[in-house]
C-alpha positions in Angstrom: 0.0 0.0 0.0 1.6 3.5 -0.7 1.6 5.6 1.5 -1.5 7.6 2.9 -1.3 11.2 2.4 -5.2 12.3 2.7 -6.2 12.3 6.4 -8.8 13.1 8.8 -8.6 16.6 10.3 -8.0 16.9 13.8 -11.3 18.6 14.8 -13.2 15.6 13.0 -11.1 13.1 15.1 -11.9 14.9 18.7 -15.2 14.6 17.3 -15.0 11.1 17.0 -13.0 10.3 20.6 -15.8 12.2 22.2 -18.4 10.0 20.1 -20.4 13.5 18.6 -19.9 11.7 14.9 -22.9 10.8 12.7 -22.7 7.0 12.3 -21.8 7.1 8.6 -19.0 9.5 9.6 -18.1 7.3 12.4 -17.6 4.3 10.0 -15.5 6.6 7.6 -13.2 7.7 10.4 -12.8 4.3 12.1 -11.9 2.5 8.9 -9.3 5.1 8.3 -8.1 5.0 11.2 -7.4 1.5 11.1 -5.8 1.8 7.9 -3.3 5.1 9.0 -0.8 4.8 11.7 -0.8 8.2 12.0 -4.2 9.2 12.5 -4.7 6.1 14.7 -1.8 8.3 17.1 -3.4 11.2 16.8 -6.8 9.7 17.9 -4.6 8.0 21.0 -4.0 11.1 22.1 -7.3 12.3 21.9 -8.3 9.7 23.5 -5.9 10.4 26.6 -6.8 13.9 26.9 -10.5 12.9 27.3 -9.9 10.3 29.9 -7.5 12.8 31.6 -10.5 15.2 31.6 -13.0 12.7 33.4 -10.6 11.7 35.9 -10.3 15.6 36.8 -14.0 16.0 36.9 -16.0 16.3 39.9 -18.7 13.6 40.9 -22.3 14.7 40.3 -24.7 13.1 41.8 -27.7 10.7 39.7 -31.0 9.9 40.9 -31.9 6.9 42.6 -33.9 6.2 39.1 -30.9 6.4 37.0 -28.8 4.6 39.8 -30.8 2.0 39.6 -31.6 1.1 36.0 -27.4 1.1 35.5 -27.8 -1.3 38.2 -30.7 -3.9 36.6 -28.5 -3.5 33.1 -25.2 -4.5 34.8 -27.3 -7.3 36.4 -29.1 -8.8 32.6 -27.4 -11.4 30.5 -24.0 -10.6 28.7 -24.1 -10.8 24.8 -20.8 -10.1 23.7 -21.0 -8.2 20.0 -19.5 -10.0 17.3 -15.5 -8.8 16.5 -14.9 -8.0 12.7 -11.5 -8.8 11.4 -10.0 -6.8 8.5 -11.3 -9.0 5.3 -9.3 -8.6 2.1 -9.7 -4.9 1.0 -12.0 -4.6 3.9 -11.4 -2.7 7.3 -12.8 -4.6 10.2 -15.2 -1.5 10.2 -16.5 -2.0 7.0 -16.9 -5.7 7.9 -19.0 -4.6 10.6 -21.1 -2.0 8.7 -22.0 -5.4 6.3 -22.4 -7.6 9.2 -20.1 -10.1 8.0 -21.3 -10.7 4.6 -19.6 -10.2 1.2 -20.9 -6.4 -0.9 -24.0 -7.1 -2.9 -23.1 -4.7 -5.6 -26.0 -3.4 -7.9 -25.4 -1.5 -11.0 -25.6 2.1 -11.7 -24.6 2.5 -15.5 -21.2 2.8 -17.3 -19.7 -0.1 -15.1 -20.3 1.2 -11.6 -21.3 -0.4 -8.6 -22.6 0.6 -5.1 -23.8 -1.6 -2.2 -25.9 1.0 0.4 -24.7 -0.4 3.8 -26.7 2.0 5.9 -28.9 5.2 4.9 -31.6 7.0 6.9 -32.2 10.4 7.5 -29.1 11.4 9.0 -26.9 9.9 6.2 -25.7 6.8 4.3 -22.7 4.8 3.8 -22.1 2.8 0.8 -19.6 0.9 -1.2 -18.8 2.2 -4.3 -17.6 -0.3 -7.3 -15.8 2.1 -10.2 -14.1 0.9 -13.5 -10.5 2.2 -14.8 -10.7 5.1 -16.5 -14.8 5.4 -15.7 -16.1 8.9 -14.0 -18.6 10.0 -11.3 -21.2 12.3 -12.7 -19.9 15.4 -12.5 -21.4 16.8 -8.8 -21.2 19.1 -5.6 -23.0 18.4 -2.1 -25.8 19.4 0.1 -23.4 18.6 3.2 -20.4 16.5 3.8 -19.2 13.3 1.8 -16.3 11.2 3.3 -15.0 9.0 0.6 -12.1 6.1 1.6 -10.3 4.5 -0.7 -10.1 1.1 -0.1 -8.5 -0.5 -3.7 -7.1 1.1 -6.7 -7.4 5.0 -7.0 -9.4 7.6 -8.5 -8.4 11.8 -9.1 -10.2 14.9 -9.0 -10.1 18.1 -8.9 -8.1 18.8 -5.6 -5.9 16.1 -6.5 -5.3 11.5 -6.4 -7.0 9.6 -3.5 -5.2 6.1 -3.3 -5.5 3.5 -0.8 -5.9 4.4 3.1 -6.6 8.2 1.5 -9.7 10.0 2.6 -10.9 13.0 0.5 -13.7 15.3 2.7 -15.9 17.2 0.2 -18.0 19.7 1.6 -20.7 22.0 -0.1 -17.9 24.4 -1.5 -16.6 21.4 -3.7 -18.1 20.7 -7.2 -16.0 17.7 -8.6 -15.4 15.1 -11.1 -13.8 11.9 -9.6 -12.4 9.6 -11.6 -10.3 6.2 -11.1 -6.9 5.6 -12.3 -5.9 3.3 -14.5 -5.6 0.0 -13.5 -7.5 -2.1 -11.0 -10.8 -0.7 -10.5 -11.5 1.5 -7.6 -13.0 0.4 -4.6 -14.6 3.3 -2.2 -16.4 4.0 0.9 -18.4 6.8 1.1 -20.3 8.4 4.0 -22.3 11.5 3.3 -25.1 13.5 5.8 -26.9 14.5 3.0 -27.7 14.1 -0.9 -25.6 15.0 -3.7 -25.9 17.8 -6.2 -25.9 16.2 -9.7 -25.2 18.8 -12.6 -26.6 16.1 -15.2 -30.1 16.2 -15.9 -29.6 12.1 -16.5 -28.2 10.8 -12.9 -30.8 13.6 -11.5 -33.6 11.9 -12.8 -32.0 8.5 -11.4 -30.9 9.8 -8.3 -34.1 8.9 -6.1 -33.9 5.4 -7.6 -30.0 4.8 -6.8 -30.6 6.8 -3.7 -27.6 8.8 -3.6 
């Protein structure tokens, strides 16, 4: 794998440590993580500062209501959740996001893919499939998108996204991404709200793909 060059910023990180993310960005950001040394430090330390804050805050007191319904859930049965191991191209993350199961990829014209792994209304995540050489409708956002490469690599714009490499695009962005030549390009992408398509085509077909 070359090396990553595309990180997560640190504000989006702290975010994350606290656990303020949206789930899709919290699957974006934990699958990078797992993939970047570096950002998986940075989110360490994070991680530190918060536990150094708790440990310096002062004890508040809970009703006897709240007291004791921590008390009747430490008291029910244990189910431990399932761990997901890293699976091919796939972060244990995105493992988890499919359950366990392999993408179920359904076509979108000109060769690409997607598999929605989770969408509601605070955002989706979803695997996107995209030939060598073949484009993303030309498009800009209502909010933010989180894309991860996770195989081959595609380039915009702002620049070449390769594997580990996670582009943010926010509503200032209008872009054209495209993968390399080579293997096809395998992405996750996380966004909080629907895209802007410039096409009249993949507007029509936008409600259908839901995307």
């Amino acid at each position: 794998m070359s090396a990553i060059t595309h990180h997560i910023p640190d504000a989006m990180l702290a975010a994350y440590a606290a656990g303020n993310l949206p789930h899709a960005f919290a699957v974006a950001v934990a699958s990078h993580v797992s993939l970047c040394a570096e950002c998986r430090v940075a989110l360490e330390a994070h991680q530190a500062v918060g536990g150094a804050v708790l440990e310096d805050t002062g004890a508040v007191a809970v009703s006897s209501s709240l007291k004791d319904n921590i008390l009747a859930q430490l008291d029910a049965p244990f189910t431990p959740e399932p761990v997901y191991e890293r699976n091919g191209i796939f972060p244990g993350p995105v493992m988890e996001a499919m359950n366990g199961r392999a993408p179920r990829w359904k076509k979108l014209g000109m060769g690409v893919r997607q598999d929605i792994l989770s969408a509601d209304a605070n955002g989706s995540v979803r695997l996107l499939y995209i030939p060598p050489r073949q484009a993303v409708p030309d498009h800009s956002h209502n909010g933010l998108e989180l894309t991860l490469v996770l195989q081959g690599s595609f380039s915009d714009e702002t620049g070449r996204f390769g594997v580990g490499d996670l582009e943010i695009a926010d509503e200032n962005l209008e872009h054209t991404p495209v993968a390399d030549p080579g293997e096809a390009c395998i992405c996750l992408a996380a966004t909080d709200a629907r895209l802007r398509f410039r096409a009249l085509v993949p507007r029509l077909l936008q409600p259908l793909f839901r995307i």
